[in-house]
N, C-alpha and C positions, 0 to 999 in steps of 0.2 A: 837654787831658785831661778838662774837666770836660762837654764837647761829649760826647765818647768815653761816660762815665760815663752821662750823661743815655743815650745812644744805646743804651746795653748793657741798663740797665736796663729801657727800654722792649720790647726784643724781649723779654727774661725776662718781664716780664709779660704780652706778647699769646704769648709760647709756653706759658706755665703757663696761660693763661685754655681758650687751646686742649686743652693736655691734659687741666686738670680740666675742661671740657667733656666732651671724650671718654670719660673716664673715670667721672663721674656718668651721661652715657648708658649706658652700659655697663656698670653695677651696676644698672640698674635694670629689670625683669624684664618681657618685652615677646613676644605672640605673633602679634602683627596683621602681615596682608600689606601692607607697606609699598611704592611705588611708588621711593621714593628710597634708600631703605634695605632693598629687597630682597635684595639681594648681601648683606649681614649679616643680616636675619633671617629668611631662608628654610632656612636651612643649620638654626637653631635650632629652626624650628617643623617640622622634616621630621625631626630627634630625638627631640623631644618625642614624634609623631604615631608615631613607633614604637617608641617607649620607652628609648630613646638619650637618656640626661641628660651626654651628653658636653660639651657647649657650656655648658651651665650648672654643670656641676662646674669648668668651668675660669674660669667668672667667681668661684666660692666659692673658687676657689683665690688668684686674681689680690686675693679681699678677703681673703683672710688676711696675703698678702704685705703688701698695704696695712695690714693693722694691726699688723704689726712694726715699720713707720717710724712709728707713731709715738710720741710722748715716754714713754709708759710704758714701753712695751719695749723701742726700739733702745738707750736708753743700759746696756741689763743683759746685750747679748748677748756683748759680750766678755768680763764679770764672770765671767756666768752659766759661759760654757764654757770660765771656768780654776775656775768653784768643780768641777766635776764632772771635770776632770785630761786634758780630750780637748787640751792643747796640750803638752802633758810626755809626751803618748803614743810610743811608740819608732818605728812605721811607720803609716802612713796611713791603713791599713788599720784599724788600731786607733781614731783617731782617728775613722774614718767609723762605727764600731759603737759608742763611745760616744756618738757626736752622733746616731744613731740610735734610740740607747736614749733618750735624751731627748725626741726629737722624738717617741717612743712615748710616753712618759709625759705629753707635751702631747693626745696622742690619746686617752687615756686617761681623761680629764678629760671631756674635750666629746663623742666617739660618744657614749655612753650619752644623753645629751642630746639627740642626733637621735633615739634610738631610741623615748625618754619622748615628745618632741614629737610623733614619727609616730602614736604608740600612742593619743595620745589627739586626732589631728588631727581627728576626725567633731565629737568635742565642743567643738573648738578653732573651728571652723568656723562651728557653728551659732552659739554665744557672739557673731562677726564679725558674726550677724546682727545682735544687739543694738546700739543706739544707745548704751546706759550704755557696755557694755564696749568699744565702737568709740572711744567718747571718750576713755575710761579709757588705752588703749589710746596714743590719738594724743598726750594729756596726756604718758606716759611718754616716748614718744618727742623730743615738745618737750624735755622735760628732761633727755633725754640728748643732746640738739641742743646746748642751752643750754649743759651741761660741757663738749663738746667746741668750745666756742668760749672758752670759758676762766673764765667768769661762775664758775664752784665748781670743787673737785675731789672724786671720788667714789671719795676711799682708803682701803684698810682702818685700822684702828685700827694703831696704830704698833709697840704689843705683838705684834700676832695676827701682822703682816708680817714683827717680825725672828723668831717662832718656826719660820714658813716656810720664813724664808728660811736658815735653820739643818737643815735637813731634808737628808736624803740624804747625799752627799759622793761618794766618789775610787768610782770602778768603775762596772760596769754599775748595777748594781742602785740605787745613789746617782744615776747618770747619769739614771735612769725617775725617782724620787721627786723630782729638784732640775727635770724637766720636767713634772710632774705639777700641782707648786705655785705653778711660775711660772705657770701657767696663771691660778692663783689671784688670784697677786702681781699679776700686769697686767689685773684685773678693771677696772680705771677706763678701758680704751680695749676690752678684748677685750669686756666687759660689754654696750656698746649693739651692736655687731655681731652677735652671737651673739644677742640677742633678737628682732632684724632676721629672722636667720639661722632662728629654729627659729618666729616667725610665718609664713615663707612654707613651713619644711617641713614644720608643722603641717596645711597645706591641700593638701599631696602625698599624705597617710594612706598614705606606703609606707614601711616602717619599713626596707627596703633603701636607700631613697636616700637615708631621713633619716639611717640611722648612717654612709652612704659620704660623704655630705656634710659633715658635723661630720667628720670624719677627712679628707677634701680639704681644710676649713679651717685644723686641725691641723696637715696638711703646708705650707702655705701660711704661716702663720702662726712653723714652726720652719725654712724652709728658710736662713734667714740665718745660724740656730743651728748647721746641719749644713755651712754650707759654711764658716765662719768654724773650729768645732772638728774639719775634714777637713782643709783647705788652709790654715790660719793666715792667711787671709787678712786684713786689714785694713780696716777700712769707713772710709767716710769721717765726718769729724766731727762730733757731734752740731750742730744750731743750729735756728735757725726753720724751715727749713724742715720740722722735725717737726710743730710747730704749722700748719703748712702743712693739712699730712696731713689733721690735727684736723679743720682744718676743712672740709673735703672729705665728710666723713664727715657734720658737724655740717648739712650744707647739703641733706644728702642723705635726711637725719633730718628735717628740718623739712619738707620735699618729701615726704618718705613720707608724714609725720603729717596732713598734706593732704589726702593721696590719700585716707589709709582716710575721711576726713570728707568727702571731695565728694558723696556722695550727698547730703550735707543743706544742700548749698550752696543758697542760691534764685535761682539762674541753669544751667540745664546746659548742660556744655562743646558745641561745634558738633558733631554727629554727624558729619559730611563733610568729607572732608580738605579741605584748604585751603591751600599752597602759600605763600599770603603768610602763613600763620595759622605753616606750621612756620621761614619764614623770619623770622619776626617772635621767634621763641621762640627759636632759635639766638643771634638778634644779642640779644638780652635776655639769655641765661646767659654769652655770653661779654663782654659789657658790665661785665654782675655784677659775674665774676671778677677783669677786667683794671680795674675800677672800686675793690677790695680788698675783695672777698666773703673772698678765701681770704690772700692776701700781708699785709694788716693785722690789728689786735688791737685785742679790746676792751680789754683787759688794761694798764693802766700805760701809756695812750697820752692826748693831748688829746680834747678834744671831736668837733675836726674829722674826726680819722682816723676816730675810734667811727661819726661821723655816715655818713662814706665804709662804714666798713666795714658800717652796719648796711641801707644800702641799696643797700649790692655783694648782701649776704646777700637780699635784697627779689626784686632783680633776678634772680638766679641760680637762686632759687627757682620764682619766676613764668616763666622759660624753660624752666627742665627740669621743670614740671609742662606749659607749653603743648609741650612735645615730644610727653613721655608721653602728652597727651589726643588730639592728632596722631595718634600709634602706632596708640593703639588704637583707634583711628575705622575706620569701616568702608567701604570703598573703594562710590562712586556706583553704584547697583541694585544692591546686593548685599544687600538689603534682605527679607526673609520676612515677610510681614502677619501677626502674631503675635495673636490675642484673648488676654486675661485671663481669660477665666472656663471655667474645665473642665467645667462641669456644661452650659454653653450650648451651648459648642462638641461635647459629645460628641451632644449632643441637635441639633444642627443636622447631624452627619455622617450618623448615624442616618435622619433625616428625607429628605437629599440623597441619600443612599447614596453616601457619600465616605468615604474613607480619613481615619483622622484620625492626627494628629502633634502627639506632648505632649512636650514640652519642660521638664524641669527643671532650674532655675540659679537662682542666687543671687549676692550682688556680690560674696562673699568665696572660690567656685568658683573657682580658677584654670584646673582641665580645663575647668568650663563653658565657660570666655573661650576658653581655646584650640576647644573645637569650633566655636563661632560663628566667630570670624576665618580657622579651616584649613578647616572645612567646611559651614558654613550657610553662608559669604558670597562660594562660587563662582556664578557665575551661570548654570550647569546645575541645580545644585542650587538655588536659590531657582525658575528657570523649573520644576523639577520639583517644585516643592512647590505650587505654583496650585493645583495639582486636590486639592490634601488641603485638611480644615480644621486648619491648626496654632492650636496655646494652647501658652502658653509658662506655667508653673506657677513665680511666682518668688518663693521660699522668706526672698527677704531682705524683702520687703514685707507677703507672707500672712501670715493668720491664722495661727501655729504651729499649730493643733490641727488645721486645716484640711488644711495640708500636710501633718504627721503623717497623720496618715489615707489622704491618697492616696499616700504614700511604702508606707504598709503594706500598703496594697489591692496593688500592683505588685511587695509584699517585695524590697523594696530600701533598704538603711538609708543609702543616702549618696548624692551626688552625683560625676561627673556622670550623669543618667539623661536618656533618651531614649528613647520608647515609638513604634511604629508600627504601627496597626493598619488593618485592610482595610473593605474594605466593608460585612465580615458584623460586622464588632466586633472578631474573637478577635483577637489580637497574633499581628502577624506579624514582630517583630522587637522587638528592645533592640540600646541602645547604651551598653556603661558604661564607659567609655574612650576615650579620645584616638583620633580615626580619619582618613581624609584623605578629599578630596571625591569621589574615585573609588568609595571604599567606601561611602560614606552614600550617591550616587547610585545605587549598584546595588541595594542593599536597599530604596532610595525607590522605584525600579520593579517589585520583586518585589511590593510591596503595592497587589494590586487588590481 
């Protein structure tokens, strides 16, 4: 038996290392043409490219799920749906309108949130360019990394929770207010997600996707609610494996906080995919995992586990950032000779009598990233752009007043922007939107 035990255990751990693998690839937001992971992210970036955010409202949905499991929330969901009466309901029917009302009043909470995020995503943006507030930024993130490994917990005052938690009661109307504040109540897990969550929908500036996004997470987030106060169903028992969750989250957090800081790494990642570089990063995050990045705790454990666990966390980290660097690498000659300087370059097209191609992006851009990867880095379009002079204006680096100015001169206050002009100077084209390579090469040959 204890053969047995050793054996079971061990698949449980290389199948969790597996899944949390999978599952940090998969929350983490990618629009580069990938050779091995095409089949998965070509479906994504051909949504994006026409303004289908299907594929990624279903990953904001898959993270709301994920932040029901864990220990804030899952242990209140059967509480929660006998304080609001959805199990004493007489038919089913019943039962599904008030776990509905509730899982509104979860919604209720958070849209408005996407909406605030989108509304002020230009100035959210530019901010990203900043180093303070990038730090600032990545700082919070560490420390919301850091709770969700167990180091603190980040609960309301004890007061403020049971007056919340007294809010509402028996009917609809009770059923919206007792899910309106649990939203509240489960601040210590729903907290770093939702911040995660309205940084990237802040650099969307579409306040439709930002309030449809926060309400996919919403559903996400109360689907446990609705099926437990629909079908009385039964979940299974709270245990570690909620802290599991935690940490899944927390690993993903410190991976993020990474990202936004690599620009000021003093090494840049390989520009060119690299085969051994993605398979070198895989076996590292699932090493990580199956090593106890995610199965152990800092918490009330010896030295050795912590030691395990703190360089499972190392490990798991440094794979799913060498993925992500991977991703977004740009597949061999897919390359555009880009100058730096606009005032040269427009004076060298002038002189040549060339068409020129002005590029604006910035690191904090996410439509930027997606046109380079969907369509600067077909190799029609890089051969079609030879005969132009391109400059690529990159607003996370320039002068801000610099930029300002030529953002004005083209009256365009935001990004992404792409200018195309002919031989004679005047513009023969903009691009301020997510497009694919077929579209950019036809407009790249209408300009002579």
């Amino acid at each position: 038996m204890a053969i047995m035990s050793r054996t079971q255990r061990s698949s449980a751990r290389i199948g969790l290392a597996v899944a949390a693998a999978a599952l940090a690839l998969s929350l983490w937001p990618s629009s580069a043409q990938a050779d091995m992971l095409g089949s998965l992210t070509d479906p994504f970036r051909d949504a994006l490219a026409h303004g289908s955010f299907g594929m990624a409202l279903g990953l904001v949905f898959v993270a709301g799920l994920a932040t029901a499991l864990t220990p804030c929330v899952y242990p209140m969901i059967a509480i929660t749906v006998s304080v609001f009466g959805a199990r004493e309901t007489k038919t089913r029917l019943e039962g599904a309108m008030l776990s509905g009302s509730f899982v509104l009043g979860i919604a209720a909470l958070f849209t408005p949130l996407g909406v605030i995020s989108a509304l002020t995503g230009s100035a959210m943006g530019s901010a990203l360019g900043n180093p303070i507030v990038v730090s600032v930024l990545a700082l919070l993130f560490l420390a919301m990394a850091v709770s969700m490994f167990g180091a603190f917990d980040m609960n309301l005052p004890p007061g403020i929770a049971n007056r919340l938690a007294q809010v509402g009661g028996r009917g609809y109307r009770g059923a919206f207010l007792v899910g309106f504040v649990s939203g509240v109540i489960a601040a210590p897990c729903t907290g770093p997600v939702i911040t995660v969550l309205l940084t990237w929908v802040s650099t969307t500036r579409s306040v439709g996707f930002g309030a449809l996004s926060l309400f996919v997470y919403s559903l996400g987030l109360g689907v446990l609610f609705f099926v437990v106060g629909t079908f009385a169903v039964a979940l299974p028992k709270s245990g570690r494996w909620l802290d599991w969750i935690k940490s899944v989250f927390g690993i993903a957090m410190v991976a993020l906080a990474l990202y936004y800081l690599k620009r000021f790494w003093p090494a840049e990642p390989p520009a060119l995919r690299n085969q051994t570089w993605i398979a070198g990063s895989a076996i590292a995050l699932v090493v990580g995992v199956a090593l106890g990045a995610v199965h152990l705790s800092f918490k009330h454990t010896g030295a050795l586990e912590r030691v395990r666990k703190g360089l499972g966390v190392a490990l798991a980290v440094g794979g799913l950032l060498g993925a992500v660097t991977w991703i977004e690498a740009l597949p061999v000659g897919a390359h555009i000779t880009w100058s730096d300087d606009y005032e040269a370059a427009r004076s060298e097209a002038h002189d040549r009598a060339m068409p020129l191609l002005v590029d604006f992006g910035a690191e904090w851009c996410n439509a930027c990233k997606e046109l380079e990867h969907e369509a600067f880095s077909d190799p029609r379009v890089v051969a079609e752009a030879q005969r132009f002079v391109a400059v690529r204006v990159d607003m996370t680096e320039n002068d801000p007043e610099t930029t300002r100015l030529l953002t004005q001169h083209y009256r365009q206050p935001g990004l992404p922007l792409v200018v195309i002009h002919g031989v004679d100077g005047a513009e023969a084209g903009r691009i301020t939107g997510p497009i694919d390579a077929d579209e950019l090469l036809s407009r790249l040959r209408l300009a002579n």
